[in-house]
N, C-alpha and C positions, 0 to 999 in steps of 0.2 A: 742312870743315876741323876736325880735334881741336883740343881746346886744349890745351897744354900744362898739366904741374900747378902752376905759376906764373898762369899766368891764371886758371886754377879757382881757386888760393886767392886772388888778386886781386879777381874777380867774387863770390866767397864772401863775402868783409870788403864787400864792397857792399850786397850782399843783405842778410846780416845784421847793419847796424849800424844803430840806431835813424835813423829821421828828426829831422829837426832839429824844433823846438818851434813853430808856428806862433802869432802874435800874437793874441792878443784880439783879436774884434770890438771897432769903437770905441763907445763908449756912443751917437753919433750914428748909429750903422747899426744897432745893437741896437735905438732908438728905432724909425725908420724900419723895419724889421722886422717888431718886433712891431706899428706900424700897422697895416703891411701883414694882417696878419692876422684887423684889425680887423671886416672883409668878411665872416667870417664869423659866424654866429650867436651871442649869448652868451648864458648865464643869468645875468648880473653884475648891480649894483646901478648907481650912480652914480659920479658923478667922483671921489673921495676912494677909494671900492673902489679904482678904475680905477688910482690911482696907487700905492697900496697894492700892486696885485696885481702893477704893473709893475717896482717895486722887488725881489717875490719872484722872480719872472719872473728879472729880470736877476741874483740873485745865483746861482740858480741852473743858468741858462745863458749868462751874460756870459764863461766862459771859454770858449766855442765859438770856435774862427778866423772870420772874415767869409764868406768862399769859405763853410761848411762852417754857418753860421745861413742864409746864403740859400739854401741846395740844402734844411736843412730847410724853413723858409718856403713853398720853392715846394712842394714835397714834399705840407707837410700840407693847404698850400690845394686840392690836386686830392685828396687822399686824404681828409679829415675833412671831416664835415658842420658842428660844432659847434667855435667857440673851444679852440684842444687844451689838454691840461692840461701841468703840466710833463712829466709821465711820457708822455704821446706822443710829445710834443717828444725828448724824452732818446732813447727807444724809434728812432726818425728818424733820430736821429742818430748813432747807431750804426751803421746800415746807408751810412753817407755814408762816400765813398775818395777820399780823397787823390788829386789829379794835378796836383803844381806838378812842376818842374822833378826837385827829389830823388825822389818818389814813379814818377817816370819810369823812371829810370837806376836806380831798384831792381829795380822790375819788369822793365824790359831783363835785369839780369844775372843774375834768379831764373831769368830765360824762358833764355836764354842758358845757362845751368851745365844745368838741365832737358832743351833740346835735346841738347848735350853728350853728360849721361849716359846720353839712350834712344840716342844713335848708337854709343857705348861697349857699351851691353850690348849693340845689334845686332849687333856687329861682332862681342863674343865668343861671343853664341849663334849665329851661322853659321858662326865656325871652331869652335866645339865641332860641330856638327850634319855638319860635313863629318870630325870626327876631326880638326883638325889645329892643334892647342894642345899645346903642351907643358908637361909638368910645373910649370916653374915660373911660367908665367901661369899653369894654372888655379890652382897653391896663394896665386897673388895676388889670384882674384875675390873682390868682394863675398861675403859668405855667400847672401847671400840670389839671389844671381847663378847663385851653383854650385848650391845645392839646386833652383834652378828647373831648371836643364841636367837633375840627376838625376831630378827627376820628368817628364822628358823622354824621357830614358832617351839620353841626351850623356855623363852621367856616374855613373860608382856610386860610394856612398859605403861606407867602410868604417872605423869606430871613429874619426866626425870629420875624415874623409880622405878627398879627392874624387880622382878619377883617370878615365880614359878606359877605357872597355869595353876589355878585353884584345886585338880584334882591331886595335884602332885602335892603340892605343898600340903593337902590334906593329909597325905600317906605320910609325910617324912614329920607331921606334927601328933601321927598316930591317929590320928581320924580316919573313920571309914569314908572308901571313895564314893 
């Protein structure tokens, strides 16, 4: 089923509007956390470091979402041998995607507009490929829709101006070929 171009800009404004801002981890799950982490190897000093380093730790990744510090957490614990630095950590957490609720229904209607428009160019490169588009849809393709027809050999161009090979157009204006 096409969508109409009401749906397409509906789906469009979905796709493209930011996600909403997700919360801080809580200082209690940051803790807990960076415990977790504890397991593995350190080159660190003592307890005073220890509280020291967690204090930098947290200013630097305290704004992480909770969801999005434990994908890192588990992340580095299977990937690093040694206690990671912040810039691991950071490096981690970049690679981490979003999947609540909104990160959903964006991805639906990215996938969704996508479907869309490869069943739209299907549909006009097989009536180009058959001749049987007229004038004013093809002067409504995409550019990049029409130049692909023409290196096809669907459509020739001439001075920015796409049209059907002369015998086609002949047929679709009822002229014998």
């Amino acid at each position: 089923m096409a969508l109409t171009a009401e749906q397409r800009r509906e789906l469009s404004a979905i796709a493209s509007a930011p996600l909403p801002a997700l919360r801080p981890c809580s200082d209690q799950a940051f803790d807990r956390c960076m415990a977790a982490l504890n397991v593995l190897p350190s080159r660190r000093g003592g307890a005073d470091e220890a509280k020291v380093l967690l204090e930098i730790y947290r200013r630097q990744l305290g704004h992480l979402p909770g969801a999005q510090l434990v994908w890192v957490v588990d992340t580095a614990l299977v990937r690093l041998r040694w206690f990671p630095t912040i810039a691991e950590l950071l490096e981690i957490a970049a690679e981490w995607r979003r999947d609540d609720e909104h990160a959903r229904a964006q991805a639906r209607a990215e996938a969704t507009l996508r479907h869309d428009r490869q069943a739209r160019y299907d549909g006009a490169m097989a009536a180009l490929s058959r001749g049987e588009m007229d004038q004013g849809a093809i002067d409504a393709l995409p550019l990049l829709w029409a130049q692909a027809a023409a290196r096809l050999g669907w459509l020739v161009e001439s001075g920015g101006c796409f049209a059907l090979p002369r015998p086609a157009a002949q047929r679709i204006d009822g002229e014998a070929a």
